[in-house]
C-alpha positions, -999 to 999 in steps of 0.1 A, spaced: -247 -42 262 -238 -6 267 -204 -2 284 -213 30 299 -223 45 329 -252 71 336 -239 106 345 -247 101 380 -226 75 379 -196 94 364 -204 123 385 -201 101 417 -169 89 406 -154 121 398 -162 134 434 -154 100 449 -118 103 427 -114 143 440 -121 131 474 -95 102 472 -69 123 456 -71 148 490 -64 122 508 -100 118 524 -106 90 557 -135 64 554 -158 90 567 -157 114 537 -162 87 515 -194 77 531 -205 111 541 -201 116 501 -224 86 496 -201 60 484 -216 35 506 -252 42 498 -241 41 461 -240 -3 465 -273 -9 478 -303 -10 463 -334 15 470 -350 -16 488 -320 -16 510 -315 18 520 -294 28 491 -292 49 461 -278 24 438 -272 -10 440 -267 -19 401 -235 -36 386 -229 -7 373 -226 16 405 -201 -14 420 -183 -11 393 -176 27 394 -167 31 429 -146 0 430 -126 9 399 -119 45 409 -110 26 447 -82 7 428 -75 36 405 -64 58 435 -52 27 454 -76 34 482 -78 8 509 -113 10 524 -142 -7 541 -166 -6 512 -164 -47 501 -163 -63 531 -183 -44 556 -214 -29 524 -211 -50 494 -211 -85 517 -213 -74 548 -245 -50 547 -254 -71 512 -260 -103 535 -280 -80 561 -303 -64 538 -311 -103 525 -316 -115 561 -336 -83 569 -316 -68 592 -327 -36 572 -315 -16 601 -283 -28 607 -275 -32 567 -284 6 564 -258 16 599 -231 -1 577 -236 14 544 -233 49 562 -208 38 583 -221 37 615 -213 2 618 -187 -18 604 -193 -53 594 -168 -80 589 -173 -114 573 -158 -148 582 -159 -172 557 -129 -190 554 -112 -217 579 -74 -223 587 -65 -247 559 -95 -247 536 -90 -237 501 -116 -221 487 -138 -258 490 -163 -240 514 -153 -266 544 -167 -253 577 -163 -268 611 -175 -236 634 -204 -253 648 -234 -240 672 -246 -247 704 -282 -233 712 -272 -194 709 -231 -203 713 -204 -204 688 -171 -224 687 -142 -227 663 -120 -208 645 -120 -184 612 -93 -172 593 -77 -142 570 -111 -119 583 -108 -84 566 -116 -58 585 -124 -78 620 -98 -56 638 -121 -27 632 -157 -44 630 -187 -40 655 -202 -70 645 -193 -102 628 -212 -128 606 -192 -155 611 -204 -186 585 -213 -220 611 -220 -256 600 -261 -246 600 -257 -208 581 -246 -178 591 -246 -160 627 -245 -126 637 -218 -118 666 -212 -83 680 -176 -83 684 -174 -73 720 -189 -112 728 -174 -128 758 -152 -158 739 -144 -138 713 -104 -135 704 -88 -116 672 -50 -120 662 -46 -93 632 -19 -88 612 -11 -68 578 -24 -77 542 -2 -75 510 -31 -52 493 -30 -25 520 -54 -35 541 -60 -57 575 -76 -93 585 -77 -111 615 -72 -143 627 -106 -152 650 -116 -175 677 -148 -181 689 -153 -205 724 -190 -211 733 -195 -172 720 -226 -157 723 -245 -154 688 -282 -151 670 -291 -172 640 -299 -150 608 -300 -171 578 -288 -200 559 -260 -198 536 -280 -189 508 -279 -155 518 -241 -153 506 -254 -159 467 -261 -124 455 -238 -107 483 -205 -126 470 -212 -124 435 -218 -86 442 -180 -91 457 -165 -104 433 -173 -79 408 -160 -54 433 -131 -73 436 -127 -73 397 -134 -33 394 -111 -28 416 -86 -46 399 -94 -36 366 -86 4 384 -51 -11 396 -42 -22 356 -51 7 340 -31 29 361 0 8 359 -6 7 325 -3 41 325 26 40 349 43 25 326 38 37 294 47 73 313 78 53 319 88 44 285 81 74 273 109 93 294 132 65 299 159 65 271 185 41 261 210 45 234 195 84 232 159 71 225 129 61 247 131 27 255 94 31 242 105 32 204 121 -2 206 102 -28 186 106 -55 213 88 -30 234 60 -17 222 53 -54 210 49 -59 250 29 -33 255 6 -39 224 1 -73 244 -2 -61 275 -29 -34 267 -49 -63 245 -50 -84 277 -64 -52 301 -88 -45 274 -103 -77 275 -98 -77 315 -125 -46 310 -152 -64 286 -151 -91 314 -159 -69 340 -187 -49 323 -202 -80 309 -208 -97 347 -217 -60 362 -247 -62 331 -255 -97 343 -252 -98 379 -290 -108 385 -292 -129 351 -302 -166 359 -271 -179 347 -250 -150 369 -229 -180 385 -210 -184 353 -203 -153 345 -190 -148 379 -167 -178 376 -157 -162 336 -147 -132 350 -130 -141 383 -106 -164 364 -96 -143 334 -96 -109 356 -70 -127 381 -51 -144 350 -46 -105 335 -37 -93 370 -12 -114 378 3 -112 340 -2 -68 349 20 -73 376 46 -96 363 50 -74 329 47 -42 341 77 -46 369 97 -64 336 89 -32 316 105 -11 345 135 -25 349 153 -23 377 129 4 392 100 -19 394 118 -39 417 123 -12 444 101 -9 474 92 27 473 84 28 439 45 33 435 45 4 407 48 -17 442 18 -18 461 -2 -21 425 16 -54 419 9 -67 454 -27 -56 450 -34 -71 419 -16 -107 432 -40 -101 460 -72 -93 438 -62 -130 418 -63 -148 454 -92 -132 470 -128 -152 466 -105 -177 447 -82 -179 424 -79 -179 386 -78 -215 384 -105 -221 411 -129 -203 389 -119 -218 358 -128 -249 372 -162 -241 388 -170 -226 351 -161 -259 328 -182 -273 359 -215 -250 354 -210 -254 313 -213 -287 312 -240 -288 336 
């Protein structure tokens, strides 16, 4: 497999990494075609391959950028381009909409449980941890019988957000006998979540390497005994581990963006999802060791990389979630 990208590819991700570094809004980044970049020609976009997710996500968690682009274009416009809803999957991946995605119910765990249930064209019941929902125009909200399409000005409709430890901003939702239209069963989340994931895993692989480089910057200026604390045996035995673990972090990662439409892309998915949120939570933990007493400090930039990555392990489940579901599709 080539572990390369094309050089529009790279080229996109240097602009999209300028842009980023001025300190660009959501708008720039789509004017600049970063969310035409995840879709497909047949979708509206430019792009669409594991490769493109994987360079914009990876320069996203590079420049710790906290954007719209996985939940309202890779799922969001992802599941509307699959339900043909070409034109509403095209206003999100420029940005004229903004799409959020509820999945997940107060006390499931990743099982997939769902209680919302319908009523001719009406919703009721309750979602939970909904990125972006504070922001969305419209909501596919995941029911007992598929998935449902609600603008978010519905009568019935009620949002409680609060803060996320990776930057960003969810919602708690409630839905009472709120108006919605039918657009597909659940099967429409296959492609569009595993398309997540990966961006979930880019994006952390972008968070490792630059604390890995936080940190090596670190021990090469911080000096103990009049040497850099980077001399010491003990430590660059750490890092020599540390660095293994990233590397294979980034084989994992291009192997399921070079197999995201193979027949057997479940498992790769689950592979990936479970050693890329083992390494990030071992990133964190060892990095903020490496620091000392300076990792530990708020307003240290080494902070908001941690919490990231801890959040990047969590999201679409959890390293030992995806272990399982992996030993399960193996051996079946």
């Amino acid at each position: 497999m080539d572990f390369g990208f094309t050089e529009e590819q790279t080229m996109l991700g240097e602009s999209l990494a300028r842009t980023l570094e001025r300190g660009a809004d959501d708008s720039a980044l789509f004017d600049l075609g970063a969310g035409a970049a995840l879709m497909t020609e047949e979708a509206g976009g430019f792009g669409g391959s594991g490769a493109d997710i994987l360079m914009v996500f990876r320069t996203l968690g590079r420049a710790g950028a906290v954007t719209p682009l996985l939940d309202s274009v890779v799922l969001g416009a992802g599941i509307l381009a699959d339900a043909g809803e070409a034109d509403l999957a095209e206003a999100a991946a420029s940005g004229a909409a903004r799409i959020a995605v509820a999945l997940d119910e107060p006390g499931q765990r990743y099982d997939g449980t769902v209680a919302t249930r319908a009523e001719g064209d009406r919703l009721t019941g309750e979602k939970s941890v909904v990125p972006g929902a504070e922001d969305a125009t419209h909501l596919i909200v995941r029911a007992t019988d598929g998935l449902w399409l609600v603008e978010t000005g519905a009568e019935g409709l009620a949002m409680r957000g609060y803060a996320l430890m990776d930057g960003g901003r969810a919602a708690e939702v409630t839905l009472k006998d709120t108006a919605a239209r039918r657009i597909g069963d659940v099967s429409l989340l296959e492609q569009p979540l595993a398309a997540a994931i990966l961006a979930v895993c880019a994006d952390a692989l972008g968070v490792m390497e630059k604390a890995v480089e936080l940190t090596t910057d670190y021990l090469k200026t911080r000096k103990q005994f009049g040497r850099p604390i980077g001399s010491f045996q003990a430590v660059q035995h750490r890092m020599a581990d540390l660095l293994t673990e990233v590397e294979q972090a980034r084989s994992a990662v291009w192997n399921l963006a070079g197999n995201l439409d193979a027949p057997d892309r479940d498992r790769h998915v689950a592979a990936t999802k479970s050693l890329v949120g083992r390494v990030a939570l071992y990133v964190a933990e060892e990095t903020i060791q490496l620091h000392g007493g300076i990792g530990m400090t708020e307003e240290y930039e080494l902070a908001p990389m941690a919490r990231r990555l801890i959040a990047a392990d969590a999201r679409f489940g959890d390293s030992d979630h995806h272990l399982e579901r992996f030993i399960a599709l193996s051996a079946g």
